[in-house]
N, C-alpha and C positions, 0 to 999 in steps of 0.2 A: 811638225805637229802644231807649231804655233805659227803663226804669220801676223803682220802688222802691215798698216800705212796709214799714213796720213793723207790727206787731200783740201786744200782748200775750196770752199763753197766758192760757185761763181753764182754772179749774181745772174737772176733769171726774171726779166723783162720783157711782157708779151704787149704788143697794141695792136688797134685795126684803123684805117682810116673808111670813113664809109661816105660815100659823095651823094648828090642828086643835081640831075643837071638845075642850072637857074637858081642854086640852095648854096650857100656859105658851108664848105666841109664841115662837118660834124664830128670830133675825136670819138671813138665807138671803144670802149677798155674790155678788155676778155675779160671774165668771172675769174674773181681772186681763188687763190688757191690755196684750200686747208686742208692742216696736217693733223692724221688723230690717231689714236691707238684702234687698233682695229678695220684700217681700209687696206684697199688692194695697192701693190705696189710692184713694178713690176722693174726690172735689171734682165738688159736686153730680151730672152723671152723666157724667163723664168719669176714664176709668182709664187708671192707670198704674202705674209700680211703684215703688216707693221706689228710691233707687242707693245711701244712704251712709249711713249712722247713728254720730253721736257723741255714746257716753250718756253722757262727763263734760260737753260743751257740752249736753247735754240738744236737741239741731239735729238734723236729719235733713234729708235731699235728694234733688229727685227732679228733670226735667223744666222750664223755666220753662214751656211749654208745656201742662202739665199741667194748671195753675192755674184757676181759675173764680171773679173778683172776690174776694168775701171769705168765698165759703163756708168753711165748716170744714173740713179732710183730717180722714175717717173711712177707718174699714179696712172690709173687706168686709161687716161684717156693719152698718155703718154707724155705727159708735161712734164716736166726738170721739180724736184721737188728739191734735192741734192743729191749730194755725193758721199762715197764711201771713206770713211774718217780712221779707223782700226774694227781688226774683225780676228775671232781662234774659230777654229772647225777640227777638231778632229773627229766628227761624228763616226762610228765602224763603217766600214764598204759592205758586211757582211751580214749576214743574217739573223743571227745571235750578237748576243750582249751581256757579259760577266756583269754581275752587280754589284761587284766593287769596282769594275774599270771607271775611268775618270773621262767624263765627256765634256766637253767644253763648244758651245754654240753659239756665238754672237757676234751681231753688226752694228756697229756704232753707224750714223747716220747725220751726218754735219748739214743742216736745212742751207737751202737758197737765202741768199737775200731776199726781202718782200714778202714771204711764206708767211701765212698765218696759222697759227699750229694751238690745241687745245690737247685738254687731258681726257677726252669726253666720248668713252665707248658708242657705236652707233645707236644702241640703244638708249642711250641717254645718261648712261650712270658713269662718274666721275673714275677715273683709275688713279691710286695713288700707291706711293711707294710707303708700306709703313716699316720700319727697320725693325720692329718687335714682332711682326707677324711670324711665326713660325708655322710648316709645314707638319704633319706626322699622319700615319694608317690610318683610314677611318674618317678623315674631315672631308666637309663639302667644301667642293669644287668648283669654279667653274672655266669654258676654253673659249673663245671668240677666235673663228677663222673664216674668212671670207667665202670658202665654199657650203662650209658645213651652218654658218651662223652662231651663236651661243648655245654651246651643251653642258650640261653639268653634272658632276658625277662625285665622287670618294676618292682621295688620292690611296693608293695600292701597297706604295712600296716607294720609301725614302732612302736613295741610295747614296752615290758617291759623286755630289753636285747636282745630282739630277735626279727626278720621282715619277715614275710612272702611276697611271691613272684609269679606273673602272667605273663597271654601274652607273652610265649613261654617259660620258666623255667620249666624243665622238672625232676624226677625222677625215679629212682628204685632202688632194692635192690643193696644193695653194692654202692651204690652215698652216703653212712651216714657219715660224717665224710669231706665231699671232699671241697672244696675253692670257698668262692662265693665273688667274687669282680666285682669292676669297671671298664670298659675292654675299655679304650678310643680308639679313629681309631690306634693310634701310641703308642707306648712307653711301659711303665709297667704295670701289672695289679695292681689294687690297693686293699690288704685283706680286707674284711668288716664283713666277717660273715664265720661259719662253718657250712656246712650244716645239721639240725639236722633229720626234718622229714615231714611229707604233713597231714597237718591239715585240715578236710575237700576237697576244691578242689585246695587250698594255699601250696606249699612245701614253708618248713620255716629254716631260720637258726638263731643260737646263735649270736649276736652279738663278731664282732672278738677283739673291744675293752677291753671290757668286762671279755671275756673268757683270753684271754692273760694278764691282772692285774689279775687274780685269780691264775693261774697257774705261775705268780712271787709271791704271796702271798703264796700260798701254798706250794712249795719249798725253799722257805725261812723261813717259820716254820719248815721245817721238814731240814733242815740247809743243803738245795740242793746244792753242788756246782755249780758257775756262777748266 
């Protein structure tokens, strides 16, 4: 039900050399590569979206779901962003979902050496962890996922780790994994949840408090550096 690993980041170093006859080589450098809450990200051929990016812990989080043994998370154009650090899934195989059961969804994400990584949804607004932000029936929503874009809606129903979500929360394939916070008129968005899956007519995410104390517990047994 629960699974762990560890993996150390290898460093990830791309160059070009570009000639011209009669011309002194010219070192020619690939475009740097940044990490953000909200891009495509892909383990072997399975997509998803990144949900959380912390570029002092150099970690990023998507989906435990996501995961594909021990390939590498590259971004879309298939470059090395890093590797899989600790991850729980026991998401149901089945169709239904009691709303006491206990769902558990997440991928810790240990960045490349050299990775440039921010907190800064595509849209432009900041995502941040507030630890006082609480969830309940009735509040505005919002999900960023790479196919569907930012939808926002009502969260529905606060269950056991996890809240499903109405009244404009949208998804599809490749949205598993991606940020659903609190999106006030100004300021920052506030993490609450990752998004895991659509239960009946409800898309639902893992609680982000939840999942983030597991993935420091679970790197800490497996004596994760930070």
């Amino acid at each position: 039900m629960v699974h762990r690993l560890a993996l150390r980041a290898l460093a990830a170093s791309l160059f070009a050399l570009a000639f011209s006859p009669g011309v002194p080589a010219v070192t020619a450098r690939a475009e740097p590569i940044v990490v953000y809450p909200g891009m495509e990200i892909l383990q072997d051929n399975r997509l998803c979206t990144l949900g959380y990016v912390d570029p002092a812990q150099k970690i990023a989080y998507t989906a435990g779901h996501c995961r594909s043994g021990t390939a590498p998370v590259t971004d879309k154009n298939r470059r090395v962003i890093g590797h899989l650090a600790a991850f729980r899934d026991n998401t149901p195989s089945g169709t239904t979902v009691a709303t006491d059961q206990l769902i558990t969804d997440y991928e810790a994400i240990v960045l490349a050496d050299g990775i440039t990584s921010n907190n800064i949804l595509p849209g432009g607004r900041p995502l941040e962890f507030n630890p006082k932000a609480v969830i309940a029936p009735g509040q505005a929503i919002c999900h960023f996922g790479v196919t569907t874009g930012e939808t926002c809606g009502t969260v529905e129903s606060v269950n056991n780790d996890w809240f499903t979500m109405s009244h404009g929360v949208l998804s599809q394939k490749g949205d598993s994994g991606g940020p659903v916070y609190l999106a006030p008129v100004e300021g920052p968005g506030q993490i609450v949840g990752i998004f895991n899956s659509v239960w009946g007519d409800f898309p639902a995410a893992v609680s982000w408090r939840s999942a983030s104390d597991e993935a420091r517990q679970d790197m800490a047994a497996a004596s994760f550096p930070g």
